[in-house]
Structures are given as C-alpha cells and as structure tokens.
N, C-alpha and C positions, 0 to 999 in steps of 0.2 A: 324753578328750583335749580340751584347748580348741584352737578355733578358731585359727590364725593370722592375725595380719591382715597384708597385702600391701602394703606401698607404693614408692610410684615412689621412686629415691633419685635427688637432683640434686645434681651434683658444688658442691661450695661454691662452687668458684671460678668458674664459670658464672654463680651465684648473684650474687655480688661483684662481678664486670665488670659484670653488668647496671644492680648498684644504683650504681655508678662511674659509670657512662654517664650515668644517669637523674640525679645529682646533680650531674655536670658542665654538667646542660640539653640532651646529645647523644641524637637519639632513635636509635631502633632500626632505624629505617624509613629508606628514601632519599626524599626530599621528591621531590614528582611536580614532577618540570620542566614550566614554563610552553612549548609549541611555538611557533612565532612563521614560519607558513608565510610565504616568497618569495613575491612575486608571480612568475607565469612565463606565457610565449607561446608560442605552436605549435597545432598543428593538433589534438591533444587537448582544450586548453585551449579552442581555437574549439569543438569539438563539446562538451565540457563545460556552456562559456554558451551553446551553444545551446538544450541540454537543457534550462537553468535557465532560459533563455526560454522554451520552449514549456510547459513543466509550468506555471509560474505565470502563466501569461498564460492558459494552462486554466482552474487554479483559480482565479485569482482575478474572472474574467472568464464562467464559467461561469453562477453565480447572477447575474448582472445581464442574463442573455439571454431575451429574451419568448418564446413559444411561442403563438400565436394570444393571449388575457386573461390569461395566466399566465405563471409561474416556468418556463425551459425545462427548468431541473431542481429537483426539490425532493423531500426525502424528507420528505411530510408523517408524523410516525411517530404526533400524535393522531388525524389522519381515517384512518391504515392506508391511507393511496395513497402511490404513488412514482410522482412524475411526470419521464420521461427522453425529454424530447424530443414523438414525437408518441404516446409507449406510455404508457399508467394503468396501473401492476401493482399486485396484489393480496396481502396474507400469503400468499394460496393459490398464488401464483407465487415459493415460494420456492426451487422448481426454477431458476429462472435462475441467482439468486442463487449457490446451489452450481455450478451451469455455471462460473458466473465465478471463481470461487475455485478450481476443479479447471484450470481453464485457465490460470491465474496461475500456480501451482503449478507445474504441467508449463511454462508459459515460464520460469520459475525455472531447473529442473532442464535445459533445453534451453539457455540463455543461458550459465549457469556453465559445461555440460558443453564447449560452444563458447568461450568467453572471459573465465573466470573469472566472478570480479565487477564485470560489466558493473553490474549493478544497484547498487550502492556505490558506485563511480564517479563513475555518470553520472547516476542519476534517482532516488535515497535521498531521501527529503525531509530525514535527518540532511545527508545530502550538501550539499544545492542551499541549507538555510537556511544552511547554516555558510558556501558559498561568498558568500551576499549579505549578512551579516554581517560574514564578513571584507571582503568590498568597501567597504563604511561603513566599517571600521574602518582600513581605509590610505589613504580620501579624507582622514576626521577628524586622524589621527594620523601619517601618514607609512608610509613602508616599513621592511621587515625591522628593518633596524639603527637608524632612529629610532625604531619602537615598544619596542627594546628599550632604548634610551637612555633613553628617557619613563620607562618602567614601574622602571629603574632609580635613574631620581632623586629627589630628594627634592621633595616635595608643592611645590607652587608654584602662582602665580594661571592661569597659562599650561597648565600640566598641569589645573589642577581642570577648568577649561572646558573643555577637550579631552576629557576622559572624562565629562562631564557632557553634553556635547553628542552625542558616543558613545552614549551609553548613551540618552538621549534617543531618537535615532532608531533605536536597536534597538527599545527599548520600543512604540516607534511601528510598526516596522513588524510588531512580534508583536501586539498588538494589533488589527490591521488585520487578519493572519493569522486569528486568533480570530475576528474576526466572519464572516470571509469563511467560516469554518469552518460556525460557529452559522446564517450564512445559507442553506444545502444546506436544514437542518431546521427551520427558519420562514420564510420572503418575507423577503430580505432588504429590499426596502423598507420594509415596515412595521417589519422588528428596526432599520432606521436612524434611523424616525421614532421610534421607544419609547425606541430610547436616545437620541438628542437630546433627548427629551422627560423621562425618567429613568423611563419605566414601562415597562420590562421586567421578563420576569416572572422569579423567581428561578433556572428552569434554565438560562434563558439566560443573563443574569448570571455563573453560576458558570462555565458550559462558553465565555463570552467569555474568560475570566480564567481560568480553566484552562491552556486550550488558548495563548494565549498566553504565561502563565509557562513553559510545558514548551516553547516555543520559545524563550522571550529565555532562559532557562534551557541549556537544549540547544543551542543554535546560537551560543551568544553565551558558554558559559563549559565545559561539559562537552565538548563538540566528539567530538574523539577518543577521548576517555572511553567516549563511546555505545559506539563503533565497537569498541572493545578490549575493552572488560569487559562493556558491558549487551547490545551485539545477539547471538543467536544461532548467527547465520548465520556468525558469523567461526569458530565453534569447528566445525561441522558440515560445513564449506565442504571438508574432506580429503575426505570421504567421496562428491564429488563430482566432485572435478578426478582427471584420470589425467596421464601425463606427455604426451598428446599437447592438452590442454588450452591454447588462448593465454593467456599469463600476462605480466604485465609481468617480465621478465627481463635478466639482468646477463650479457651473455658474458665471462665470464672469463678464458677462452682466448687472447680477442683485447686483452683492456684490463688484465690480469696480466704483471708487477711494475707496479705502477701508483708515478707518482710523476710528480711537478714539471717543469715543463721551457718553456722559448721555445719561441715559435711558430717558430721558425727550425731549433731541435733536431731533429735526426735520432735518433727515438728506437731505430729498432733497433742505430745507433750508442751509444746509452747505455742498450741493453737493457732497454730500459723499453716499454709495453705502452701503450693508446690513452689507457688514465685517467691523466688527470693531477692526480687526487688533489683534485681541486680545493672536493668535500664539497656543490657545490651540488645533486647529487642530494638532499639529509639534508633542505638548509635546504628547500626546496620541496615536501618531503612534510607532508600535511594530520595524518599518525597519529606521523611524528617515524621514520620508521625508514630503515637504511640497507641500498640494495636489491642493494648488493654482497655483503650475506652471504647472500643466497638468497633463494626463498621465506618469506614469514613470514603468516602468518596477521592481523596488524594490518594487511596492503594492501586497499589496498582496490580498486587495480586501477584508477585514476584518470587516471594515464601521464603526469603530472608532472614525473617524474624524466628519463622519456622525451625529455621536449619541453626541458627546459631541455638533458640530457646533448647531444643535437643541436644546439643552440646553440653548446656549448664545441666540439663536432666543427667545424662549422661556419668558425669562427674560429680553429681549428689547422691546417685544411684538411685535416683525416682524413676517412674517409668515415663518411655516420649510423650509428644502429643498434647504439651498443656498449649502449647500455638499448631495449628494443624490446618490441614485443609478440610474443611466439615460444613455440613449446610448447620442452618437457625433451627432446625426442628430437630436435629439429632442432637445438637446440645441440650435443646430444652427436654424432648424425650427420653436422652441416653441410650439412641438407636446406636447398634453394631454395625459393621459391615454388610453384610446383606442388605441390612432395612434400607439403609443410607444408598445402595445401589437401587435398589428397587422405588424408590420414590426420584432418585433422580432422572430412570427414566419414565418419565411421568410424559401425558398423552401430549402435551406441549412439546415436548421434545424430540419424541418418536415422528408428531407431524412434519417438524422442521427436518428431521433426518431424512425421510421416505424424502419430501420435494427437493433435496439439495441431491439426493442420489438419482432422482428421476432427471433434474437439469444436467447434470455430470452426464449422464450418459446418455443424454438426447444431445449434447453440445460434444461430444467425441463422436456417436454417431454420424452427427452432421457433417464433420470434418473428415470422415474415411469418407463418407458416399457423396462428397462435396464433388463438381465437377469441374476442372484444372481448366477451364476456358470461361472467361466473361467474355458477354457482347451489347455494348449500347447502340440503339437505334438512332439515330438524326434526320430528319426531313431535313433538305436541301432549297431555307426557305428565299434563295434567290432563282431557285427556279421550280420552283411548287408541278406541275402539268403543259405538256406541250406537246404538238402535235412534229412527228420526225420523217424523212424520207424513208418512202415502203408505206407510208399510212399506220403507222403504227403512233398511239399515245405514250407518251413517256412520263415516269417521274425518279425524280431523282435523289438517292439518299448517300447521308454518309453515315459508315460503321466503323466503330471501335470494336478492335479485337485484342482479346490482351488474354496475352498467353500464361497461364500460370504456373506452367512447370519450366523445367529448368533445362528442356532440349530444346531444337528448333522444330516448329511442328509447319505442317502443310495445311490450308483449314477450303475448304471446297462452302462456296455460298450457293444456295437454293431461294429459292421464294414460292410458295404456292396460297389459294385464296382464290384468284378468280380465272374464267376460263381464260386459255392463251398464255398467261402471265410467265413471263420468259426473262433468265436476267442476261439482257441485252452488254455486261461488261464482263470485264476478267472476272470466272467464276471460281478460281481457286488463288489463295494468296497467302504469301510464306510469312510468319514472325520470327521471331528470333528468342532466343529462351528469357524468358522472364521480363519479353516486353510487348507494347503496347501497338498498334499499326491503327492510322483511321486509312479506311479504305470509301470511294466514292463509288457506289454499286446504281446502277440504271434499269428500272423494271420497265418491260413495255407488254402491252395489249393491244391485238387490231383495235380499232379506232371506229366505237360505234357498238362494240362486243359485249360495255357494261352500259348500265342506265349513270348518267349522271348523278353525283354525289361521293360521298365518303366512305371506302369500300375498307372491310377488316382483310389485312392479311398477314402472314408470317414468314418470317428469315428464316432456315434453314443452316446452321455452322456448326460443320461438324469436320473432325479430321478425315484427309482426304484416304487415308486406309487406317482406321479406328473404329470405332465405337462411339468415341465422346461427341455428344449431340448437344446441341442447344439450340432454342426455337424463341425468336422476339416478337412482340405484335409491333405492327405499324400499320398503317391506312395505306390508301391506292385514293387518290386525288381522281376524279374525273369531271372536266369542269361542263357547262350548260351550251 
C-alpha cells in the first residue's frame, strides 16, 4: 500500500481575503499605537520623583566619591578586587555576592506579595529612565495634546528643531548614563580623561555605547514595550499576588454606571456612579491601559491613574479613592483600614519578612567579623617530595596572600601537622595594601620521621604583630 500523504487544507476564501487585504496595502496586524502619557500630580507622582531622585543621584554620583586615594566604589574586574566603600573583596568572597542576590529575591517576593509591583512603579531603571525621558520630552515638545498635534503634522522647520533638539538631549543623557555605567569598572577619572583624549580602550568604548543605545533605545522609544512583552516579571507576577495583595484598583461598585455630568449634578439623581467617564485615567497611564476593566498584567503599579482620578474627585466634590491602592477582598468586603492592614500582614508575608531580616543580618554580620586576609594553598606539582642536604625531606608549596585592607601589612607563615615540620624558607613576607603576593614556602621533616603516604597539615598566616589569623589545609607528600 502507498503511503498517504497528509495535508493541511485551507479554505480558498481565507486564502482570497488575505491576498485582497495584502493588495489593497491593508495589513493583517493592528499598527501599535504610539502612548502619549499626561503629565499628572499627586502624592504618588511626588514619591515616584522622589525615587527617580534618589536612584540617580546614587548612580550617578556614586563613582565620583573618594574613599581614602581611591574610587569609593569600583569593581575593578582586571586586578579581581571590588572596592565598596572601606571592604576589598576578593573572587573568594563570592559568598556575599549570592547573599545579595538571595536577598533581592526574597525583597522581590516580599514587596509584590505586600503591594504588587512596587518595583515597576517606582525604582525599574525601565521605569525612572522613561520618566526623565518623558520629562525632556514635554519641556521640548509641549504636553499631551501638543505632542500629538507635532507628531501629527506635517514635517516643518519648527517641528524638525524640536525633535532634533529632543532627541539631542536624550542622546546626551544616555550617553552620560553609559559612562557613568563604564565608570563602576575602570576610575571614572581616568575613563573621562581617555575619552576626552580619544584613548580608550576598546571595551570600554563598546560598553559606553552599548549601554547607552539600550537606554536612548529603551527609554526614549520602546518604553512600554519593555514592560508588556520583554520583562518577565509582568507574565510571572499571578503567581505571586493573592487577592489580599495592594493593587492599584477600580471600585466599581461605587464609580458604576459611569458617565458625564456638572459639577452641580446630583448623580444618584441621574443614577449615575462617581466616574464620570472622563478617560483621563487611560491618557496618564505609562503601558496605555484602562484600569476600569480590572487587573491586567501591563500595570505596572505606578498609581497614576490614582492621582489624577483624585484630582477629578476633588473638583466634583466626591470624596477620593474610586482608583486607590486596595486588595480584591476589601473591595468585595468593604473592609476599612485596619482590616486591610491586618490581612495584609498574613502568615505569607510575615514568613518572607522574618528570613529577608535573618539573611540581612547574617550577611552584615559576616562582613564586620570577616577577616581582611585571604590565603590559597598550591602544591608545587614540579617538585611534589625530595630528599635535601642535612637529611631532611622536603615539599614544596606556593601561597597566595592577598591583603585586603588598605595598609601594608607584614604576614609571618607557620606550618604544623607532623612532628619536626619546620618551614625551611622566608617565614615572614610583606604585601602591599590591597594586594596580592604568591610566595614559594618550603616545609621539611627529618627524613624517616613520618610513615610513608599523604599526611594532613596546616598553614599558619597571620600578621606578624596582630591578631588576624588564618589557617589552610594542605597535605605533606612522603614518598615509599
């Protein structure tokens, strides 16, 4: 019997309408609407720029702060130090590192489970560059309905300067963004003086200009984009929030039939509900959505709509709160303040609180009673065991000593383990502040003193008038 072969059948006329569409020039697709967020006021919008204050006045202000002769922070990644303040960490501390990132995490899952997406909101670096983005761009261009007058007209000398001068100071401040970036991982002095000078070296170069494009990029034309379809967190974000979660929310209840009316209207005389239709929730959100239909997963939890809807309250003489920050259960309930605090902190919450305060202060812990010296061991594998004049057996290692404060220290090496064991080389050796020395150390034992085989012992490096101790294992080779 032959084969059949299987195929898809597609109705003609399917076919037809599409090659119709496509020859009419009509695409398939709905053309992504340009957003054109309102400016808006209120006490969200105060803590929003506040936020956008403090992050960037962090980073950008960060690398330009001294620390005794140095960068107060700097992750140098060729010498392998990180310098934060008055700590030198090492590759070998890259215990903190995961501290820090298990901690993030869990304020993550603690933040959301508390208030949604605080983090979107309010301290996103998508978030904060789009809002100082969009601020150039309604100094430059005007507000709402003149940017969209501009972008609607036709090309003119007036319009080109406008968007050239735009676009200018975006450029300008992703660029500045980028260095300030590049500056964490080389002295930003010297990356200022190289590139005035045009001799920087090619990664940095790349990662100025990088790092920049993916801002003036991102913050200046994808915006929402990010937010909708590339971040993660927007699709994963269910699996987080419950209904007693504070969500920027729409009471329905109270702002249903919504519709038109004078300030003077009596609306339960015209049975009509607190909203009065008026859309400028829509125009003032940054992702374009309307937070009347519900929950949506494009919020980003900003409170926008909040602040402006309060403004129209305000000026009808209703009272605030028909957009608020409120969980699913206090709408549906009609819980008050209390209730609403008391269910939010629910035993979910309090868990994730207690371990994010226990990791915090086992990871600060750590780092006061940390101790300012590493030391790696090395066997000496081209000369393993050997027999030296005097009868003594030898083996030979090299150590890394790497100083992690910021004087010159003196460091005295020890070895003990088995009887005799004597370290036969220079027993004390100087580093220099915030750096690294391998030193070649030589243990011996009379010759005959161990049993043959692989003996445990330990290093001994501690300052030569201190306190600070550190102790390594290694082996003692004795061959047959």
């Amino acid at each position: 019997m032959q084969p059949v072969a299987i195929r898809k059948i597609i109705p003609i006329t399917a076919v037809q309408s599409a090659a119709a569409d496509a020859d009419e020039g009509q695409s398939l697709y709905e053309a992504q609407k340009k957003i054109y967020p309102r400016a808006v006021t209120g006490r969200f919008a105060r803590w929003r720029w506040g936020v956008v204050f403090l992050t960037q006045v962090l980073f950008y202000g960060l690398p330009w702060l001294e620390w005794g002769q140095r960068q107060a922070v700097l992750f140098d990644l060729g010498a392998r130090r990180f310098y934060i303040l008055g700590y030198v960490l090492y590759p070998q501390d890259f215990i903190y590192l995961t501290g820090l990132l298990v901690i993030s995490a869990l304020s993550l899952f603690l933040f959301t489970a508390v208030a949604g997406r605080l983090w979107c909101g309010f301290a996103c670096p998508q978030t904060v560059y789009t809002e100082m983005f969009l601020w150039i761009e309604r100094k430059v261009e005007g507000d709402r309905n003149t940017r969209m007058r501009l972008d609607g007209a036709p090309m003119t000398l007036e319009k080109l300067v406008k968007k050239w001068f735009k676009h200018t100071l975006w450029i300008g401040l992703a660029m500045w963004t980028g260095f300030t970036f590049v500056g964490y991982f080389t002295p930003i002095r010297e990356l200022g003086l190289e590139f005035l000078q045009t001799r920087m070296g090619s990664w940095e170069v790349f990662w100025v200009f990088f790092y920049g494009f993916a801002t003036y990029g991102n913050a200046g034309f994808m915006r929402e984009q990010v937010c909708k379809y590339m971040c993660p967190y927007a699709r994963f974000q269910s699996a987080m929030f419950d209904r007693d979660t504070l969500i920027v929310s729409y009471d329905a209840a109270r702002g249903e039939p919504r519709g038109s009316r004078s300030r003077k209207a009596d609306p339960v005389a015209l049975s009509l509900g607190s909203c009065i239709d008026c859309d400028l929730c829509v125009h003032v959100c940054p992702t374009g959505i309307d937070i009347r239909k519900g929950l949506q997963y494009e919020c980003i939890g900003c409170g926008g709509c909040a602040d402006v809807c309060d403004s129209v309250m305000d000026k009808m003489n209703y009272p605030r709160g028909l957009i608020r920050f409120t969980t699913q259960n206090a709408i549906a309930r009609n819980w008050n303040h209390p209730e609403i605090v008391r269910r939010v902190l629910r035993p979910r919450v309090l868990v994730y609180g207690a371990v994010l305060a226990a990791l915090c202060i086992g990871l600060l812990a750590s780092l006061v009673a940390r101790t300012p010296l590493k030391v790696d061991v090395v066997r000496d594998r081209a000369t393993l065991s050997r027999i030296v004049a005097g009868g003594k057996l030898e083996n030979v290692y090299r150590l890394q000593i790497m100083n992690a404060t910021e004087q010159p220290q003196q460091y005295r090496i020890s070895a003990d383990g088995l009887d005799g064991l004597a370290v036969a080389s220079e027993t004390e050796v100087a580093v220099g502040p915030a750096e690294s020395r391998w030193v070649a150390v030589r243990l011996q034992i009379p010759y005959g003193s161990a049993p043959s085989g692989s003996h445990p012992i330990h290093f001994g490096i501690g300052l030569a008038a201190g306190d600070v101790h550190v102790s390594e294992k290694s082996i003692f080779l004795v061959p047959r």
